[in-house]
C-alpha distance (Angstrom), angle and dihedral (degrees) to the residues before:
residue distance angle dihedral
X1 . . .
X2 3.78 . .
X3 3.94 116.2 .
X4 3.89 112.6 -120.5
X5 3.28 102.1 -102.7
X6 4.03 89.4 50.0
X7 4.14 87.7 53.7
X8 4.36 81.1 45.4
X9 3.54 82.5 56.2
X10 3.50 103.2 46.7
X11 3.50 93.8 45.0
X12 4.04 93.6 58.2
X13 3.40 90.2 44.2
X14 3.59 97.8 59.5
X15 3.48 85.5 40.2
X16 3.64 92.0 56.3
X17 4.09 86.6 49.7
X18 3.83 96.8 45.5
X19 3.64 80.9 61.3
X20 3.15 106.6 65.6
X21 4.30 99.6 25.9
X22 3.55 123.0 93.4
X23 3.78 95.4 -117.7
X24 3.99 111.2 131.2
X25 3.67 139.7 -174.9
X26 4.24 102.1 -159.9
X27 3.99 93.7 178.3
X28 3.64 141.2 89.8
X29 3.77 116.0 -81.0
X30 3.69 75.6 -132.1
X31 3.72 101.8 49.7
X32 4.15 91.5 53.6
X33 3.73 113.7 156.0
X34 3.50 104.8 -143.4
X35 3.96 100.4 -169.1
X36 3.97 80.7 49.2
X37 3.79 86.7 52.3
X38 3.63 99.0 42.5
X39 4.49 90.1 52.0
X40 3.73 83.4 54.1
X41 3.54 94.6 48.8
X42 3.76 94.7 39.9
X43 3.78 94.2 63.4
X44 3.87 96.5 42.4
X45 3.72 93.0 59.0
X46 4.20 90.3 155.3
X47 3.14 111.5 88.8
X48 4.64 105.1 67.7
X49 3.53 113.3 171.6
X50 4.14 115.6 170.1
X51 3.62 87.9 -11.8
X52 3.46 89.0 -58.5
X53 3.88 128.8 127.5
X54 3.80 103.6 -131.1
X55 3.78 132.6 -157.5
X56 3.50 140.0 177.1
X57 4.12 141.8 -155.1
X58 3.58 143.4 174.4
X59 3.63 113.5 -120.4
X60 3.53 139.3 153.6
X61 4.22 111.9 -111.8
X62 3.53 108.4 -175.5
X63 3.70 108.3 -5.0
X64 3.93 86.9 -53.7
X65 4.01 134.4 99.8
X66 3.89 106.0 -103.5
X67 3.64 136.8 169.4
X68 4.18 111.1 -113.3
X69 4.19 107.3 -142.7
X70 3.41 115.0 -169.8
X71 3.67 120.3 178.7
X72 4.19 118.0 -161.7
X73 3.74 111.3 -140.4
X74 3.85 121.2 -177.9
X75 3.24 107.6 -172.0
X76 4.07 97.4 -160.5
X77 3.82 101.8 58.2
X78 3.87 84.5 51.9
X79 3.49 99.7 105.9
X80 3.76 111.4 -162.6
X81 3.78 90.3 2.2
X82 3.75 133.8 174.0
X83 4.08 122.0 -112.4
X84 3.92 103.2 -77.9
X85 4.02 79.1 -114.3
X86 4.16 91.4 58.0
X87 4.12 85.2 46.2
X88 3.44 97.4 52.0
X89 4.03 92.7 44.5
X90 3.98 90.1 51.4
X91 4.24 90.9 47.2
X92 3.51 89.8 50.8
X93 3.84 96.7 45.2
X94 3.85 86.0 54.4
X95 3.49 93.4 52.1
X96 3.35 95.5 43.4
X97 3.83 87.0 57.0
X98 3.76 93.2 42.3
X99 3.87 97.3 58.0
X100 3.81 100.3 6.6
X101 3.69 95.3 -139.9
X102 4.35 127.9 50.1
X103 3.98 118.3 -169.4
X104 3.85 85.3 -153.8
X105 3.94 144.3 24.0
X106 3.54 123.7 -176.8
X107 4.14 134.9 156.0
X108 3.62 116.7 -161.3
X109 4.07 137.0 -172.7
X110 3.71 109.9 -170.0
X111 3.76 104.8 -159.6
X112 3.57 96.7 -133.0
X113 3.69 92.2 62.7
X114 3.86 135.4 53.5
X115 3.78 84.0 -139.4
X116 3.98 129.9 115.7
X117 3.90 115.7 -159.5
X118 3.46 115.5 -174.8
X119 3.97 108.8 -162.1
X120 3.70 130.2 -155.2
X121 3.87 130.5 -178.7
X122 3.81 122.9 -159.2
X123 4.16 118.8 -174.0
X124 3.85 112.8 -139.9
């Protein structure tokens, strides 16, 4: 497993690259389609961080350019996992620590899925 400051690093560097890409989410925080989500996560399986598959987007969160991060959390293939509470707690502490300040923190269980995502919005 990657040290913290390695998952730090990761996470500015795709940071840094979500910048600059052409990858967009155009919805409401509060409209997110999870199965959507989950496809897109599914086939960009590269980027781990805490056992988590992570993605992000650039978004607008109000009326400024932000960077969406979305962290995939299956609880199930966890083995030896935390409480989904303790998880969330540690993610957020790393980003927190990664880029010191987060416009938005939310964790969410859809009921149709076994998944956790645990979404974070930082203005640029």
């Amino acid at each position: 497993m990657d040290t913290s400051e390695e998952q730090k690093l990761k996470l500015r560097k795709a940071f840094e690259e979500t910048l600059s890409s052409d990858l967009r989410y155009n919805k409401l925080i509060e409209d997110m389609d999870y199965t959507v989500m989950t496809k897109a996560m599914a086939s960009n399986k590269e980027m781990k961080v805490m056992g988590c598959v992570v993605c992000m987007f650039n978004c607008v969160f109000e009326n400024n350019p932000a960077v969406l991060i979305v962290f995939s959390y299956f609880p199930k293939e966890d083995v030896g996992s935390k409480h989904i509470t303790e998880k969330a707690m540690s993610i957020w502490d790393l980003l927190q620590n990664t880029f010191i300040t987060l416009d938005h923190i939310d964790v969410v269980e859809p009921k149709s899925e076994g998944y956790v995502y645990i979404i974070s919005i930082k203005k640029v």
